[in-house]
C-alpha positions in Angstrom: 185.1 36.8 30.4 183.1 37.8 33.6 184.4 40.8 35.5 184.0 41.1 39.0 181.5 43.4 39.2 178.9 41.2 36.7 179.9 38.3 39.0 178.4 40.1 41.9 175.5 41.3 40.7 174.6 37.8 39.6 175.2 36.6 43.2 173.0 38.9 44.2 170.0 38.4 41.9 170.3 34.8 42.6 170.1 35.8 46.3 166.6 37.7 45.7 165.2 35.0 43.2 166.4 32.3 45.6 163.3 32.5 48.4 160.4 32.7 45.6 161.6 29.5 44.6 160.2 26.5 46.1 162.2 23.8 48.3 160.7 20.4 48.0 159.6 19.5 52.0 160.2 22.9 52.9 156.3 23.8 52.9 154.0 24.1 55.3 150.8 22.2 55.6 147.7 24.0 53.4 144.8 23.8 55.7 142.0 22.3 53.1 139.2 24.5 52.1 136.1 25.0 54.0 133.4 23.1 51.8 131.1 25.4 49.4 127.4 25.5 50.9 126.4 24.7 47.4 128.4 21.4 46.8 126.0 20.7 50.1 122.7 22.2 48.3 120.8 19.9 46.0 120.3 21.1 42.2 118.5 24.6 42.1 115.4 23.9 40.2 114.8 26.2 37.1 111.8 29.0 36.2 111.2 29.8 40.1 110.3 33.6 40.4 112.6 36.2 40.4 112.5 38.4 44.2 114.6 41.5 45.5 115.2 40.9 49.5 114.2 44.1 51.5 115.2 43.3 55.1 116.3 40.1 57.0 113.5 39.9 60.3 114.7 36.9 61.7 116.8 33.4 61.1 113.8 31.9 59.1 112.0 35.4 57.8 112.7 37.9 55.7 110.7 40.7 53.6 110.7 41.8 50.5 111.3 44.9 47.9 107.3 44.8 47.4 106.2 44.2 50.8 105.7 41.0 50.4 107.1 38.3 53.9 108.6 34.8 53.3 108.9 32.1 56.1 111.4 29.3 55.3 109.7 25.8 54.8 111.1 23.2 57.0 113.1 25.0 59.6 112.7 27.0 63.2 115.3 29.6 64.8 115.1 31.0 67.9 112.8 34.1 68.3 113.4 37.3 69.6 115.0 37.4 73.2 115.8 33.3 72.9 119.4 32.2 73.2 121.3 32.4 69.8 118.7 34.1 67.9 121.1 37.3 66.9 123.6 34.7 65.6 120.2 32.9 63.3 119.3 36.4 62.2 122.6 37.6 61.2 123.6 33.9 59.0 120.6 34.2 57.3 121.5 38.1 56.5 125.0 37.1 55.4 123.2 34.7 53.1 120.2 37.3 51.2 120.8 40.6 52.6 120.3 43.4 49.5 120.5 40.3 47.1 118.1 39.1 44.3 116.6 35.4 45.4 114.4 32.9 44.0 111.8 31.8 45.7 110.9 28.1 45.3 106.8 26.7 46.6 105.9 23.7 47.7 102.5 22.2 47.8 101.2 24.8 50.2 102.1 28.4 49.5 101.1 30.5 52.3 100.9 30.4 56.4 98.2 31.4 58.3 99.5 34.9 58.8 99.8 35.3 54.8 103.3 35.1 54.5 104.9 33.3 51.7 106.1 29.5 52.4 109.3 28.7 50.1 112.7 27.7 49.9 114.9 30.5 49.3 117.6 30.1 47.1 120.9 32.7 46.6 122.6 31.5 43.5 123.1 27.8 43.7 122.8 27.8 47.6 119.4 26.6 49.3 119.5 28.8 52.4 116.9 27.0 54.5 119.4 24.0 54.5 122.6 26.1 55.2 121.3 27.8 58.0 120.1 24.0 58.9 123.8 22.9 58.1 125.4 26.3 60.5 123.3 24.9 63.3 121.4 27.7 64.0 117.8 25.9 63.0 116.3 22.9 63.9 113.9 21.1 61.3 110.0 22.0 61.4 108.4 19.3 59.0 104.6 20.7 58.4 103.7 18.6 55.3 102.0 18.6 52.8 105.4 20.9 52.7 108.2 18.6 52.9 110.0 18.2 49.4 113.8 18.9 51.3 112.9 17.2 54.8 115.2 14.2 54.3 117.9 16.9 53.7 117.2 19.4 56.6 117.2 16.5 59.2 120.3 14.9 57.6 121.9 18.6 57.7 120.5 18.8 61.5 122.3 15.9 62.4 125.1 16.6 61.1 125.3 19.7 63.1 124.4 18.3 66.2 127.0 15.9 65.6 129.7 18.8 65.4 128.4 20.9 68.2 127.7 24.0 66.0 125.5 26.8 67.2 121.7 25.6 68.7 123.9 22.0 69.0 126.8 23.7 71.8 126.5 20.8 74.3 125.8 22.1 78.3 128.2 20.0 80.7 124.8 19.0 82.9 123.7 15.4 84.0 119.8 16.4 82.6 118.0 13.3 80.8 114.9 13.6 79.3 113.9 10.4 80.0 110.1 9.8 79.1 107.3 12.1 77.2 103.4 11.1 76.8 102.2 13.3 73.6 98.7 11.2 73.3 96.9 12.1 76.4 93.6 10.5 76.8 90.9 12.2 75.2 90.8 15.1 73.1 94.5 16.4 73.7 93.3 20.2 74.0 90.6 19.5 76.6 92.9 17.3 78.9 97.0 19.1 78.4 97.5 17.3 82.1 97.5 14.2 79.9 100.6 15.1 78.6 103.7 15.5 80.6 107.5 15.1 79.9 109.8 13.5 82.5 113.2 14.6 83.4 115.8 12.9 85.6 118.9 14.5 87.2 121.4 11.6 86.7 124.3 13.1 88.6 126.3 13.5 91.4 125.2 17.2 92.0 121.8 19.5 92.4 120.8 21.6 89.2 119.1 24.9 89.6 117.2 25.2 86.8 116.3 29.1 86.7 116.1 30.2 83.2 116.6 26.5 81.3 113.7 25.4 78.6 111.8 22.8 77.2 110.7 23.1 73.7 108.8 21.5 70.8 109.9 21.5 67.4 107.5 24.7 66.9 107.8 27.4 69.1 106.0 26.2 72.6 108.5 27.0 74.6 108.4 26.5 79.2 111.1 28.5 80.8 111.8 27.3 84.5 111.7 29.0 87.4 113.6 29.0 91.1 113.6 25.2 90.6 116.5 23.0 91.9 116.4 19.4 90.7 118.2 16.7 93.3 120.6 13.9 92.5 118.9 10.9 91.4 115.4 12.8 91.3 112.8 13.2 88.8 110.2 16.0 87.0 107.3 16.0 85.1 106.2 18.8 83.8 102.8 18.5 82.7 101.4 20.8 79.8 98.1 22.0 82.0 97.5 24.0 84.6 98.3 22.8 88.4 100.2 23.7 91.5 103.7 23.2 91.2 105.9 20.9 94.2 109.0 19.1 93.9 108.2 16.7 91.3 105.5 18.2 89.0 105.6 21.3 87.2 103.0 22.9 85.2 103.0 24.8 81.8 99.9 26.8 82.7 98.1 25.9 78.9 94.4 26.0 78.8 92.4 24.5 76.3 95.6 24.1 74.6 98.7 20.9 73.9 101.8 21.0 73.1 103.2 17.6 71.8 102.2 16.1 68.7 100.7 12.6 68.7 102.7 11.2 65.9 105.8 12.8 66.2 107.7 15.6 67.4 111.1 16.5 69.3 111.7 17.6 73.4 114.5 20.2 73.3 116.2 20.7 77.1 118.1 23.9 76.7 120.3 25.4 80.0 119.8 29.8 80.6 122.5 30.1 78.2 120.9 28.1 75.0 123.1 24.9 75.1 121.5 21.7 74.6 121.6 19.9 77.4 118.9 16.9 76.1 116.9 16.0 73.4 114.2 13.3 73.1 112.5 12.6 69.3 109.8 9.8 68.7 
């Protein structure tokens, strides 16, 4: 028979076990987990060579233990002193920072600067497409090089799509709403033959101090004191010329910017948000 004093310590131990127990409906919602980057990376390919990262330089560079600098195939981040390039620089040092890498060639294996072209991988994780897929690159397709391009610009898209990083959409009625790339002639000898038309299709003036237009490389116009009206349009020509209210000038000589087959316009506002793109 139970005295009075085992009675109470039972009531008592069923009081402590009583919480860790758990209440059907009584749970909270599990928020689901954030996907791997590797279920997004394609199978790492075997015998690639072997590398020890010495120092992230950018979003799309880094150097290694032997000297030695890699630029990522098939992707651009913003360079030093451009909108969101600390943010590039520190995802792609999250990813290979003090790590052992593989480095994976394509069918070209060096720039024109000597660095090495590859795709970097970290375990099973192909960083050129996550920093793609944290939208803080845009694709850069520069074949023969462009074994992963149907990923990057799925992963680009995808990103845009979400608003992450480069892809923050600016609240600003700016269209880009025509671009000649082929200008007649040799395109070097005549850049006034290219030009890239924007529209304000708002209710309200835009000052355009510090906003760019880029290519999918790294030409890049930053504007000046200029105020676009309601309704009105810009061209801004790649040449040389003297700019008025409806033509501006990117001041190239002997130089073009868009290329004739394809290539993407990316209107950015002073802060780095996208306010436009237009790809052909």
């Amino acid at each position: 028979m139970m005295t009075r004093r085992t009675l109470f310590l039972l009531f008592w131990l069923w009081i402590l076990l009583t919480p860790a127990c758990s209440v059907p409906g009584t749970a909270g919602p599990t928020a689901p987990p954030a996907p791997s980057p590797a279920a997004d990376s394609p199978p790492r390919p075997d015998g690639l060579e072997t590398v020890v990262v010495s120092s992230v330089l950018d979003g799309d560079t880094i150097q290694l233990a032997d000297g030695r600098k890699v630029r990522y195939i098939g992707i651009n981040t913003p360079e030093r002193g451009q909108p969101f390039y600390s943010e590039a620089t520190e995802a792609n040092r999250r990813l290979i920072a003090d790590r052992t890498i593989r480095l994976e060639r394509d069918v070209e294996s060096f720039d024109q600067y000597g660095r090495i072209l590859a795709y970097v991988w970290a375990d099973d994780v192909l960083v050129n497409l996550e920093i793609v897929r944290q939208g803080y690159a845009n694709t850069l397709t520069i074949p023969p090089n462009v074994k992963y391009e149907s990923l990057f610009r799925q992963a680009e898209r995808e990103a845009r799509e979400a608003g992450r990083g480069l892809w923050a959409a600016a609240p600003v009625a700016l269209k880009i709403t025509g671009l000649k790339a082929n200008a007649p002639g040799k395109d070097n000898e005549n850049p006034n033959g290219e030009w890239v038309e924007i529209t304000n299709q708002g209710q309200e003036a835009v000052q355009m101090r510090g906003f760019t237009l880029k290519d999918e490389a790294n030409h890049i116009y930053t504007f000046g004191d200029f105020v676009l009206l309601p309704g009105e349009k810009v061209r801004l020509y790649s040449g040389t010329g003297q700019d008025t209210s409806t033509a501006l000038y990117w001041g190239l000589v002997n130089e073009s910017v868009w290329n004739n087959d394809s290539d993407t316009a990316f209107l950015r506002d002073a802060q780095g948000n996208l306010v436009d793109m237009y790809a052909y």
